[in-house]
N, C-alpha and C positions, 0 to 999 in steps of 0.2 A: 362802828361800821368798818373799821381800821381789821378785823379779827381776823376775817378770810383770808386776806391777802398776807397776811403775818403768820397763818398760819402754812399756809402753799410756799413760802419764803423760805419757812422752815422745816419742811420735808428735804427741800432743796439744798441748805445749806447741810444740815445732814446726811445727805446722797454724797456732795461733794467732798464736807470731811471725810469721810469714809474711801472713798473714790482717791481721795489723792495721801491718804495712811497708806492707803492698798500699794499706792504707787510707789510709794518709797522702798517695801517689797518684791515689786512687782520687776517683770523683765520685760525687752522690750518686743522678744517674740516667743514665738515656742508654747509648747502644748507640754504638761507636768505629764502627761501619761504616755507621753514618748520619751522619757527618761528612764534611762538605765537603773534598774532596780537594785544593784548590788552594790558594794562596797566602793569607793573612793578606786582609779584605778591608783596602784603604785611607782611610782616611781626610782628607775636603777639609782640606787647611794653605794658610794663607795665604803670599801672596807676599810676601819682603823686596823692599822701596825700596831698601838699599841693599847693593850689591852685596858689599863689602869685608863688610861685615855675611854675609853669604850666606855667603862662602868660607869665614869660621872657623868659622861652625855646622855647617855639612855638609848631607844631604841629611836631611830629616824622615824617620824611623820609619812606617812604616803603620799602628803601633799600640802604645801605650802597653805593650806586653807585649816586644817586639822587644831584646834585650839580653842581656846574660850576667847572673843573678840569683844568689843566694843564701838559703836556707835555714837562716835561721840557729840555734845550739842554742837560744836563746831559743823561737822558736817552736816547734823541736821537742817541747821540755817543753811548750808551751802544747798544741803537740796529745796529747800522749800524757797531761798529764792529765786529759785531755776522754776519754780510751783507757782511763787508769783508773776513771775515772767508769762509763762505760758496761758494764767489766765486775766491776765490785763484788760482783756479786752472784757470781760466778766464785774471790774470791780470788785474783785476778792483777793484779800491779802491774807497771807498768814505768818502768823509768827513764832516757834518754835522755842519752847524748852524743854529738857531732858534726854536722854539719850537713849539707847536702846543696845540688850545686849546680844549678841550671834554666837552660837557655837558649833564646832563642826565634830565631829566624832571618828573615830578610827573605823569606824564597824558601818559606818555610810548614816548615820543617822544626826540630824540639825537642830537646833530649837532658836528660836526669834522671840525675846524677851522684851518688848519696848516699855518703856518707862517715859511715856511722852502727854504734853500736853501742850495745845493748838491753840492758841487767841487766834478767833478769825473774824475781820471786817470785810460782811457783804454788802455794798453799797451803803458804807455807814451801819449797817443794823451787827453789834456786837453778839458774836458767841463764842463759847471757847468747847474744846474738845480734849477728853484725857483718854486714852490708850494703855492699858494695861493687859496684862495674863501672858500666855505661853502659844506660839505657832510651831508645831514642829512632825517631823517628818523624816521622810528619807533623802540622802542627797548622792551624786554622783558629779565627777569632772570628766570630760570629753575636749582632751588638747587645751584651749581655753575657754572652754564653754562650762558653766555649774548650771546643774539641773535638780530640781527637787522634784518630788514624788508622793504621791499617798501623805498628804498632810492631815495633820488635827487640830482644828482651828478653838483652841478655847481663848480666845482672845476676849477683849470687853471695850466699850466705847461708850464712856460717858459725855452726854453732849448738854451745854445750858446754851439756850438762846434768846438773847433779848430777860436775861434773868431767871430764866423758864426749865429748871431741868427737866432731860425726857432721856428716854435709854438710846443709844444708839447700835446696839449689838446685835440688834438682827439684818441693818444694815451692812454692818461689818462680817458676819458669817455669809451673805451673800457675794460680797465684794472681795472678801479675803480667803477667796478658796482653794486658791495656787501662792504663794508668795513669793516664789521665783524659780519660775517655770523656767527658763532658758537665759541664761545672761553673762555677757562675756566678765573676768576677770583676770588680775595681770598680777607675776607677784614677782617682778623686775625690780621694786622695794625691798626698803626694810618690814615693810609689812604689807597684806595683801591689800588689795582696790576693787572692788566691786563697779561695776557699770547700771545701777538701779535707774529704774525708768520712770519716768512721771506722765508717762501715755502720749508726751508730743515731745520728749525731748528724753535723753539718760545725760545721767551725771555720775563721772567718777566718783566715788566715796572711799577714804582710806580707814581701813579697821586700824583701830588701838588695840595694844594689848590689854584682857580682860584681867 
């Protein structure tokens, strides 16, 4: 008699996983198809004097964001207990391992790699969630604003509940449609900081080198 209700638990818990993956992506306003379509803007670098000097450095980046990053489990936990926080009042906790990779491209185009997977306790009732495949798209900065564009979601979400594997991926192509529409970042570091949003709160996150 136990079935129904275990079952409607678990659409739920599934909506959520999905819902707060998205959010770790996600920004905390902004519309992906008001983003500038074109290339990273550049930014003025100064000229080297000396030439031999020049050749080992290579050409300047257009933007402090332009590189292969990392995600690393550190911050994951940092976001997700910002994910617990927010939903306490819920009963659902999560708990993070793996990281996820980011990369930014000269030519304006991103790809979002995560390599993650979610133990989550909803009111006692164990599930865990894994995250794999590729998000990517166009991206552009605007002063301190990064915006992405025209994304390709092959992402995938495997979800077990209560023991019970079931796919999660048509959840996540729903939920994961923009990964980060508008979101401020700082790159006042040794390395850039993102402002990713978990829908009732953003949290700093600082990229590793990839």
């Amino acid at each position: 008699m136990q079935a129904r209700p275990r079952l409607a638990l678990t659409g739920t818990i599934v909506a959520l996983a999905a819902l707060t993956l998205a959010g770790c992506t996600a920004s905390p306003s902004g519309d992906a198809s008001d983003a500038p379509s074109g290339s990273p803007k550049p930014t003025a670098t100064g000229q080297a004097t000396d030439a031999a000097t020049d050749d080992a450095a290579g050409a300047e980046p257009s933007n402090c964001l332009v590189g292969d990053w990392v995600l690393s489990d550190d911050q994951m936990q940092r976001y997700y207990d910002q994910v617990n926080v927010d939903l306490a009042e819920y009963a659902i906790v999560y708990d993070p391992t793996g990281s996820a990779g980011l990369s930014f491209a000269e030519d304006g185009t991103y790809a979002y790699t995560p390599a993650l997977t979610l133990a989550v306790d909803i009111a006692g009732l164990p599930a865990e969630a894994t995250l794999g495949g590729t998000l990517s798209g166009q991206y552009a900065v605007d002063g301190e604003t990064l915006r992405t564009s025209n994304d390709t979601n092959a992402l995938s979400m495997d979800v077990t509940v209560d023991g019970v594997a079931m796919d999660g991926t048509p959840v996540t192509e729903q939920i994961l449609a923009s990964p980060i529409t508008s979101a401020p970042y700082d790159c006042s570091g040794a390395t850039p900081v993102i402002h990713f949003s978990t829908g009732a709160s953003t949290v700093p996150l600082t990229l590793a080198r990839g």
